[in-house]
C-alpha positions as CSV (number, residue, x, y, z in Angstrom):
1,X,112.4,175.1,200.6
2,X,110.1,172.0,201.0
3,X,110.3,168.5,200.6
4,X,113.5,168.0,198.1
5,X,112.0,166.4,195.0
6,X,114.6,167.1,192.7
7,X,117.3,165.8,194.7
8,X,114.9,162.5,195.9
9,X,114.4,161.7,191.9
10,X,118.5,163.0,191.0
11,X,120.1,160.5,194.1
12,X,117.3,157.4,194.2
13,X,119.3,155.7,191.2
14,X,122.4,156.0,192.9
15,X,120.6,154.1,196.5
16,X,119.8,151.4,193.7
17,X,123.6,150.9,192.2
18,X,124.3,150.3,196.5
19,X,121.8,147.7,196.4
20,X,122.9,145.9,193.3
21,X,126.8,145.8,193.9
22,X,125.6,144.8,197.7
23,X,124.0,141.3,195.7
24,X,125.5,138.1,196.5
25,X,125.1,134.6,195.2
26,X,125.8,132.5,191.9
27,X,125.9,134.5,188.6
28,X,122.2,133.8,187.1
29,X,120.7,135.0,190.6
30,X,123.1,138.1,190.8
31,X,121.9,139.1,187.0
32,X,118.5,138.5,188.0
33,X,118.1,140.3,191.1
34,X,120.3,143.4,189.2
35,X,118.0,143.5,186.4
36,X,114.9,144.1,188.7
37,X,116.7,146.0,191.4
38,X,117.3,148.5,188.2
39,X,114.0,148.1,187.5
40,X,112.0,149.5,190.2
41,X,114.4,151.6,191.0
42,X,114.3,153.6,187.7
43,X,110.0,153.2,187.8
44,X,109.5,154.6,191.1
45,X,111.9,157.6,189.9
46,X,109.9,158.0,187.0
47,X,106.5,158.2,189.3
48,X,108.1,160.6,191.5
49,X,109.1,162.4,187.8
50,X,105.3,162.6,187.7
51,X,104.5,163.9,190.6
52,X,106.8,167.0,189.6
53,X,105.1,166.9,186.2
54,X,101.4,167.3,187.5
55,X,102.4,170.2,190.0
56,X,104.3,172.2,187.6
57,X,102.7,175.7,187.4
58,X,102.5,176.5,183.8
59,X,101.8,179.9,184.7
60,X,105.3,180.5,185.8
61,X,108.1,181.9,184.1
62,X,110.7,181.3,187.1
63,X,112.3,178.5,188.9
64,X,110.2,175.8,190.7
65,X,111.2,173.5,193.4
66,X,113.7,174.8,194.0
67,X,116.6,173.5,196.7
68,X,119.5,175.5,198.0
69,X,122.3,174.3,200.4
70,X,125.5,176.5,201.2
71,X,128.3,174.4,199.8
72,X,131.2,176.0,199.4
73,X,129.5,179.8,200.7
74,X,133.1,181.4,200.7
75,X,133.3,181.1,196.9
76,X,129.6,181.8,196.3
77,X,129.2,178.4,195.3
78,X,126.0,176.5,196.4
79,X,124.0,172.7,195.6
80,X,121.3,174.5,193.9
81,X,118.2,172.5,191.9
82,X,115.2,173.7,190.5
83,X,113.3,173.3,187.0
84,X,111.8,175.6,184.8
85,X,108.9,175.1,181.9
86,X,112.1,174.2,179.4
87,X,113.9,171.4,182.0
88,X,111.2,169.8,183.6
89,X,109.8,168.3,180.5
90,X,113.7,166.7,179.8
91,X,114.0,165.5,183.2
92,X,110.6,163.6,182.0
93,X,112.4,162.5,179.2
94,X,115.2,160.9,181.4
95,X,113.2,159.6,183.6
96,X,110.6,157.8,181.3
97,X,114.1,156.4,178.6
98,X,115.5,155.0,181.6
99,X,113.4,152.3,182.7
100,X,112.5,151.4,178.6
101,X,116.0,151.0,178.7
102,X,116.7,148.2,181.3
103,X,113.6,146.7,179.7
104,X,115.4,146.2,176.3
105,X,118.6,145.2,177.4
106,X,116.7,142.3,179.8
107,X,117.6,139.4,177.8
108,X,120.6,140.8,175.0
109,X,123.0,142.1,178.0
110,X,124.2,138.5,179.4
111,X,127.9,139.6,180.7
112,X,128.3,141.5,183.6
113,X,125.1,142.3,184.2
114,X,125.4,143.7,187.5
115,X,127.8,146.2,186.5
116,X,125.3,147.1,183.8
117,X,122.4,148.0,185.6
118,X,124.4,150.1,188.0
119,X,126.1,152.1,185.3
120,X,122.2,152.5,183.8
121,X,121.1,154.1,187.0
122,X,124.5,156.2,187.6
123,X,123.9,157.8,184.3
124,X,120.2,158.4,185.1
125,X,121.4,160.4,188.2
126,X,123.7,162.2,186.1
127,X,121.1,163.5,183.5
128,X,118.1,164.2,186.3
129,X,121.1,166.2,187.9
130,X,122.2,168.5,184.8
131,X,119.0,168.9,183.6
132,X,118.0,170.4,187.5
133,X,120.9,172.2,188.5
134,X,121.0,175.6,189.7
135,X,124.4,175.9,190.0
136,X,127.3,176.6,187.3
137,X,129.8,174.4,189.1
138,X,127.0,171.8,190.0
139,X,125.8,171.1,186.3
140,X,129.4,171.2,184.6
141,X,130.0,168.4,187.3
142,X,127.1,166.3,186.1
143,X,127.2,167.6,182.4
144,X,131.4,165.9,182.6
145,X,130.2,162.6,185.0
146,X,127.3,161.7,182.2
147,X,130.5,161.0,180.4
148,X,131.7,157.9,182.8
149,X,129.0,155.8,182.7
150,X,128.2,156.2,178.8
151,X,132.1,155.2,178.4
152,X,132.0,152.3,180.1
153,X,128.5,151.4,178.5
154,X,130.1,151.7,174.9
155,X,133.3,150.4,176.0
156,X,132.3,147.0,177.7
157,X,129.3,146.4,176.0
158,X,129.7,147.2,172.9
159,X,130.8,145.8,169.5
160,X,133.8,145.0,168.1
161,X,135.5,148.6,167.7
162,X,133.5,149.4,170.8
163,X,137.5,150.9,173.0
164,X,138.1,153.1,169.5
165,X,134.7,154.2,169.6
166,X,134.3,155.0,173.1
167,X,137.7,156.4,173.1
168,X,136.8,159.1,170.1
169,X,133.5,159.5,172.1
170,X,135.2,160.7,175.4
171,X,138.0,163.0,174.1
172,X,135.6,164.8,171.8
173,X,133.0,165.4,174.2
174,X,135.5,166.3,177.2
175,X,138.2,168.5,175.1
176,X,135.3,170.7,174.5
177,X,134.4,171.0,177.8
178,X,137.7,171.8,179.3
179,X,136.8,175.3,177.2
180,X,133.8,175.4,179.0
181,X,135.5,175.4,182.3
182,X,137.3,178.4,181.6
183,X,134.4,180.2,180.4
184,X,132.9,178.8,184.2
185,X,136.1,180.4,185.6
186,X,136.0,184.3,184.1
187,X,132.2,184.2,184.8
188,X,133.1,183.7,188.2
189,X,135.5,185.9,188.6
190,X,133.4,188.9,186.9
191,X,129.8,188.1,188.8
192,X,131.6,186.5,192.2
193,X,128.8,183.8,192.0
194,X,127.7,180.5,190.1
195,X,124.3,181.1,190.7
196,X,122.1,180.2,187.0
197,X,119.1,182.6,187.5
198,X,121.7,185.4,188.4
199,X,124.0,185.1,185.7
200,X,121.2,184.9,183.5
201,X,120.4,188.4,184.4
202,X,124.0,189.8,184.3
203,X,125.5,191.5,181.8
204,X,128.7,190.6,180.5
205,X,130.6,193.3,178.0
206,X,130.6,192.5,174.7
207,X,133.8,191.7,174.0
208,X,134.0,189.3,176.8
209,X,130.8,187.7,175.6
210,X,131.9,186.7,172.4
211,X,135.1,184.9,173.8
212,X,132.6,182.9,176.4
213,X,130.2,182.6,173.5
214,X,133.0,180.2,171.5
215,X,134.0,178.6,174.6
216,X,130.8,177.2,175.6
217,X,130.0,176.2,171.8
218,X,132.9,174.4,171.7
219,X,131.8,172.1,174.2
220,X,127.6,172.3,173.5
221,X,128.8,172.4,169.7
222,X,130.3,168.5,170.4
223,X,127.3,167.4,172.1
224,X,124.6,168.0,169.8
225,X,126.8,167.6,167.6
226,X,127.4,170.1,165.1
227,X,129.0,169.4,161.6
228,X,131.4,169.4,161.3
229,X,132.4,167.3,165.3
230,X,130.0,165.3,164.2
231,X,131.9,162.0,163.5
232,X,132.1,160.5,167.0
233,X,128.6,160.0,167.1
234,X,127.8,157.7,164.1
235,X,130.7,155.3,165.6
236,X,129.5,155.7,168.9
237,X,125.8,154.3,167.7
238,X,127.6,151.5,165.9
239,X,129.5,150.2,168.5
240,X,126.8,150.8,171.7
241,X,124.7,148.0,172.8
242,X,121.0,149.2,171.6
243,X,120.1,150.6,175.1
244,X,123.3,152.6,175.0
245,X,122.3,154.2,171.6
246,X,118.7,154.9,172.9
247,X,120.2,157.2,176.2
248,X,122.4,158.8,173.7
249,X,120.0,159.9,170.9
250,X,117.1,159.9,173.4
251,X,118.5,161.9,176.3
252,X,122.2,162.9,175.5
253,X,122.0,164.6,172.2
254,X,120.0,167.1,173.9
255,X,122.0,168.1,176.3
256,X,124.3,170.6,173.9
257,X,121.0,172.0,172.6
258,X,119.8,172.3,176.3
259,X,123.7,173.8,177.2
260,X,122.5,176.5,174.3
261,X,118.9,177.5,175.6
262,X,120.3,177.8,179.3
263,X,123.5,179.6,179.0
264,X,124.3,181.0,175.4
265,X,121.1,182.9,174.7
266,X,119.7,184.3,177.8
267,X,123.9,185.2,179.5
268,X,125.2,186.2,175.8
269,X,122.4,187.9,174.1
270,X,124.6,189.9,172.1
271,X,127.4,187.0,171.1
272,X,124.5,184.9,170.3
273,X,123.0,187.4,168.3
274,X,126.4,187.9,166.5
275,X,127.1,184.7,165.8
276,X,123.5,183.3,164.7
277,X,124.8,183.7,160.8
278,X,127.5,181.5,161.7
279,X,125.3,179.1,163.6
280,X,122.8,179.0,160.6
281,X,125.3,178.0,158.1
282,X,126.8,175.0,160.4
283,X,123.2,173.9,160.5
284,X,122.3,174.1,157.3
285,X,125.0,172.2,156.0
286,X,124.3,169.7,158.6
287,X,121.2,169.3,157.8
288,X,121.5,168.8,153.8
289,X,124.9,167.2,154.2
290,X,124.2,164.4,156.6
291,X,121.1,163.5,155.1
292,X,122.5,162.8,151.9
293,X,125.4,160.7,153.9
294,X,122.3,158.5,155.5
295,X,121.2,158.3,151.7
296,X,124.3,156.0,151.2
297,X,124.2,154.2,154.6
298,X,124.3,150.0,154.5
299,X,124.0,149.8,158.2
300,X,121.0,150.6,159.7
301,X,122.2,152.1,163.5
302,X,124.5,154.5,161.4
303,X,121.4,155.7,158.9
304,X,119.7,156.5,161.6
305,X,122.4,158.2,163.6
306,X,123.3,160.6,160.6
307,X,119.7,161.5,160.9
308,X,120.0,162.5,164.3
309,X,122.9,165.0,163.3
310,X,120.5,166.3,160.5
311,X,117.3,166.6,162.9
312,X,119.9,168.2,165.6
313,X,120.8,170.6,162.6
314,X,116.8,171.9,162.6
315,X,116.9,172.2,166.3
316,X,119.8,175.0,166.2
317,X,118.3,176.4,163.3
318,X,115.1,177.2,165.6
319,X,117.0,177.9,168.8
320,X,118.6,180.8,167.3
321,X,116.0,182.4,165.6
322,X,115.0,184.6,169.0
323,X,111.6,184.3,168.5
324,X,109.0,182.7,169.8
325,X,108.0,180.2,167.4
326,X,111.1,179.1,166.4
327,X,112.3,178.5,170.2
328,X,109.8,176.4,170.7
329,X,109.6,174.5,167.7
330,X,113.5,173.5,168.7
331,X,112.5,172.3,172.1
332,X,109.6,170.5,170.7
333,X,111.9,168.7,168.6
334,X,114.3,168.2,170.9
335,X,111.5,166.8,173.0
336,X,109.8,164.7,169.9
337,X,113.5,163.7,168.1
338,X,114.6,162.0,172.2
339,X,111.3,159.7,172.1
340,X,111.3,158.9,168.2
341,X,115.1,158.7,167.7
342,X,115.5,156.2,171.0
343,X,112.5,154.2,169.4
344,X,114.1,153.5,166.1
345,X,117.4,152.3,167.7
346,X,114.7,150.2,169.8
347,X,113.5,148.8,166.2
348,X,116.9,148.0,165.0
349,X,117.8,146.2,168.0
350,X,114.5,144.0,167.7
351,X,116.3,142.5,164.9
352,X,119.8,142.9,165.3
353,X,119.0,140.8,168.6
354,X,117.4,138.0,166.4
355,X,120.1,137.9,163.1
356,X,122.9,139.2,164.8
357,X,123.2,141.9,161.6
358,X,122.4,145.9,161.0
359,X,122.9,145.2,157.5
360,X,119.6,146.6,155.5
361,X,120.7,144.3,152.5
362,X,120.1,140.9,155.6
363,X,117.0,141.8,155.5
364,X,113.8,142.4,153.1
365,X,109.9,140.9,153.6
366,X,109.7,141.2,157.4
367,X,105.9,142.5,157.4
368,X,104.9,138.8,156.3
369,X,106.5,137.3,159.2
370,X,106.7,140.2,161.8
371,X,103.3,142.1,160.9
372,X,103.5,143.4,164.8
373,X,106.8,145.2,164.0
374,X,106.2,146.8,160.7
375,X,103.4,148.6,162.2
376,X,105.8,150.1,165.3
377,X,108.8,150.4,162.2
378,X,106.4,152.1,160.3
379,X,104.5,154.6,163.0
380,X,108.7,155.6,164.4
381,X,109.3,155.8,160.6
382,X,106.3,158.6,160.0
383,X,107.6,160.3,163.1
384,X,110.9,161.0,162.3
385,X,109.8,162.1,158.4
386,X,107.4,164.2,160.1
387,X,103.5,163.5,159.6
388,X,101.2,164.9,160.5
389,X,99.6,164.0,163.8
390,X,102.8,162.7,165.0
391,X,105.4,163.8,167.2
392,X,107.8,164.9,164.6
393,X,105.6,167.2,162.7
394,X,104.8,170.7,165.0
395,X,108.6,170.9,166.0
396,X,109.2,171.1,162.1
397,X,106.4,173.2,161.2
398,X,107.5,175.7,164.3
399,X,111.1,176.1,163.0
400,X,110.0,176.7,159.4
401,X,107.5,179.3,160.9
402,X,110.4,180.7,163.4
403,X,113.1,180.7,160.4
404,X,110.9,182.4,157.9
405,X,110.7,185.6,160.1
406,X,114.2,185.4,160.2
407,X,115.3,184.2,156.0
408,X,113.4,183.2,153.4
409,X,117.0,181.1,152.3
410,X,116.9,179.8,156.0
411,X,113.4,178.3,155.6
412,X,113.9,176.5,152.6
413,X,117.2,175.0,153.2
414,X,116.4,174.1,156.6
415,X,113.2,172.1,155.3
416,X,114.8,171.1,152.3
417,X,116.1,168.3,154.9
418,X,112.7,167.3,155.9
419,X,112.3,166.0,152.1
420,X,115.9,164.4,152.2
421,X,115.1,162.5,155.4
422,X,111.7,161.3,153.9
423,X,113.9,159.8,151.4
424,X,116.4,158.5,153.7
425,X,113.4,156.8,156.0
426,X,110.8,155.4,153.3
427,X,114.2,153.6,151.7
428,X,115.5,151.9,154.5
429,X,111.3,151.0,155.3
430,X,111.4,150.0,152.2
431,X,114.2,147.4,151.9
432,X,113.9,145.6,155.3
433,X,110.4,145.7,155.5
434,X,108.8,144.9,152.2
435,X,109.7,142.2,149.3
436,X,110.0,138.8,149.5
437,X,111.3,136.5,151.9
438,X,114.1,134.6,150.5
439,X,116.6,133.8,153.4
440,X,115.7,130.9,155.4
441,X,116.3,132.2,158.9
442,X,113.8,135.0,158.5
443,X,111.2,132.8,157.7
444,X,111.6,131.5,160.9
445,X,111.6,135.0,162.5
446,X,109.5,136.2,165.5
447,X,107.4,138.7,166.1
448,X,107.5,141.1,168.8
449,X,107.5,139.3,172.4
450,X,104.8,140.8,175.0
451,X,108.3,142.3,176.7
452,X,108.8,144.2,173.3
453,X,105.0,145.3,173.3
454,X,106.0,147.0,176.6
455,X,109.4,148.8,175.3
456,X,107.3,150.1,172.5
457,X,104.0,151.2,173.8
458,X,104.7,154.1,176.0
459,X,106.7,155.5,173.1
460,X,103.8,154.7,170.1
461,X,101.5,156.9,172.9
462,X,104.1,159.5,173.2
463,X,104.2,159.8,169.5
464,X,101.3,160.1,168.7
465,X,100.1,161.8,172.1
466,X,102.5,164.8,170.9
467,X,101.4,164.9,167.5
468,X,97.5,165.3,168.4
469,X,97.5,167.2,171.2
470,X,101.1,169.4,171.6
471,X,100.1,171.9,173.2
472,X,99.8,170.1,176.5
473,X,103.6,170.1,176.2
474,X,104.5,173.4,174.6
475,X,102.3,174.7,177.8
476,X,104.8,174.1,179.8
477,X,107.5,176.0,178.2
478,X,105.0,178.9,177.2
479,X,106.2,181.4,179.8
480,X,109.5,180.2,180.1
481,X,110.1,181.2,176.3
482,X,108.3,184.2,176.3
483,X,110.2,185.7,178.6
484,X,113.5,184.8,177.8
485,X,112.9,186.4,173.9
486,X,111.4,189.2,175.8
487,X,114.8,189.5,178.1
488,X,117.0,188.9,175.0
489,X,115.0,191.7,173.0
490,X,116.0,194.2,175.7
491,X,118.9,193.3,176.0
492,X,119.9,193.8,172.2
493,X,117.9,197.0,172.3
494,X,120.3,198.6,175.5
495,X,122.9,197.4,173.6
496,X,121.6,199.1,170.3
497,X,120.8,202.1,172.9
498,X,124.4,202.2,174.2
499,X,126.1,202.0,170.6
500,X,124.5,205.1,169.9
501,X,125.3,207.0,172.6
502,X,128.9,206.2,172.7
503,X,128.8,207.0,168.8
């Protein structure tokens, strides 16, 4: 093991929540010194992110970096981290949210700042941590703590039915889990460890594997979410402050899907296998059915939250198609939905901090006043339809290609989304971006500030960066995906095998 810098880039948050609740002084120097205490904290994380980024082998299927300290050795449980081709790109994706995060919320969060900041960084070290862990008992404990900070976020934070929403939020995602925990539990008790990489090679019978198969969907189901657990999420958007809804569309969306490609399809090839028809019609209806709900959407956060559930839908649809293509056309989307997603709750809060209102009929004729953010509305907007030479396009294109091999039905219905979101998109583009100017406080409207310029540009170069060239992120999952369809076809052919035999 050498230098640990999975757990330097998973704990360095939490050194910078000690040195904000360690501030002293009157409140405007407390908020201040919190604000860039958060700051640097979360950019020198995200450099250290990069470091692990640019020594990645490619070329490796396996585990890298990997860190492992006997914790409790009796029970076969261990603080294990390490990263694949499939994590380390999400741990990116933490990493890079974080800091845009505390940038947006520099000026709209004004009330208990402090304790803002430090919940910002405590949920950073809770995502770097799931995404790296090794260890069954290690990642359920930072897939459950994600849920404390995000709580509180929504909960003090947010608007005015922010306790219900927050409320709904946390007994959704954690009743789930509690299923999971057992499905943790009978693992453990038939392999004796919580070791990842060797569950992933152990085979459970299949009986057993389809109860752990519903057990662990009911708790990934919730976080993706699924239709129909679904409804938490639109009321969570509502009621988050905007950097709140960014970390959740961005970052924790993604964690169910990533709960899916970790433990469902490589530990319970045959469940997964068994239940894919069921996991193809949830999708489906997800994708069609929420985009026609964001059809009739008057608030902008929620539009844009029943698109996540509809893109979400596309990203199970490719997951379990077991084949190349389609595997990585969900990760890709994963990847591209966490930076376009978290930009358009950027662009809503660009104006909801000016008018106070998410309302699409407040507003109409901003590109004559705000010419600077049509152009980022409209880029975010092309994205999430799915142009292309942007971000959103080659995930799409990949799961079409992965769900053709599997149903010509599948194909169609899962792109016949694609349409209905262009709809969904190019009207609310439409209606708060072009017409005329006829209320008097958006004709005195600003344009984006230089700190605005700086939420938005990283994310306008991921967007497009991942459009034109995507294979210099698909490289790194390459290996990884290729051999876990390769382990999943074997194992669905010895199961095949031993059918026959015992027949």
């Amino acid at each position: 093991m050498g230098f640990p810098l999975l757990s330097l880039i998973t704990w360095l948050p939490m050194v910078g929540v000690a040195v904000i609740l360690s501030i002293r002084g009157d409140e405007k120097t407390v908020a201040s010194n919190a604000r860039w205490t958060a700051l640097w904290t979360s950019l020198i994380v995200l450099v250290i992110s990069l470091v692990i980024w640019v020594k990645f082998d490619r070329s490796e299927a396996g585990f890298q970096f990997v860190e492992n300290v006997a914790w409790l050795p009796e029970y076969k449980v261990g603080y294990k981290m390490g990263i694949d081709g499939i994590s380390v790109l999400f741990v990116l994706l933490s990493t890079v949210l974080t800091p845009i995060c505390i940038l947006a919320s520099w000026e709209s969060i004004q009330t208990k700042v402090r304790e803002f900041m430090a919940a910002f960084l405590i949920l950073e070290t809770m995502m770097v941590g799931m995404f790296c862990a090794l260890d069954f008992v290690v990642f359920y404990m930072f897939f459950e703590a994600v849920l404390i900070p995000m709580y509180l976020i929504i909960g003090v934070w947010g608007g005015p039915r922010r306790v219900y929403a927050a409320v709904k939020f946390f007994l959704f995602t954690l009743t789930g889990s509690v299923l999971m925990l057992l499905a943790l539990l009978a693992m453990w008790l038939m392999a004796g460890t919580t070791d990842i990489p060797t569950l992933m090679h152990t085979h459970f019978p299949l009986g057993m594997q389809k109860w752990l198969f519903l057990a662990f969907f009911a708790s990934f189901a919730v976080k993706v979410p699924m239709w129909p657990v679904h409804t938490w999420l639109p009321d969570a958007h509502v009621e988050a402050p905007t950097a709140g809804s960014v970390i959740l569309a961005g970052v924790l969306l993604k964690m169910g899907a990533y709960g899916f490609i970790r433990f469902s399809i490589p530990m319970l090839p045959d469940a997964s296998a068994y239940f894919a028809p069921f996991i193809f019609t949830l999708s489906v209806v997800a994708v069609i059915y929420t985009s026609l709900v964001a059809l009739a959407q008057e608030d902008m956060k929620k539009l844009i939250a029943y698109s996540s559930v509809a893109h979400m839908g596309v990203v199970t649809i490719g997951l379990f198609t077991f084949n190349e293509q389609g595997i990585q056309g969900g990760l890709f989307m994963m990847l591209s939905h966490g930076v376009v997603s978290a930009a358009l709750f950027l662009i809503v809060g660009v104006v909801y901090d000016r008018i106070h209102s998410r309302e699409i009929a407040r507003y109409g004729g901003l590109a004559d006043r705000m010419p600077g953010y049509a152009f980022a509305f409209m880029l975010f907007a092309m994205a999430s339809v799915g142009l292309p030479g942007t971000a959103g396009f080659v995930g799409e294109f990949l799961v079409i290609l992965g769900a053709l091999q599997v149903n010509f039905w599948l194909a169609l219905l899962g792109g016949a989304g694609m349409i209905l979101g262009a709809a969904y998109t190019l009207y609310l583009y439409r209606r708060v971006i072009f017409g005329r100017l006829t209320r008097d406080d958006l004709r005195a409207i600003l344009d984006l500030s230089p700190r605005e310029w700086a939420v938005f540009a990283p994310l306008i170069v991921l967007t497009m960066w991942m459009g034109i060239y995507p294979s210099s992120f698909t490289g790194f999952w390459d290996a990884s995906v290729a051999a876990m369809v390769k382990q999943h076809t074997a194992a669905l052919l010895e199961t095949t095998k031993l059918a026959g035999v015992l027949h």
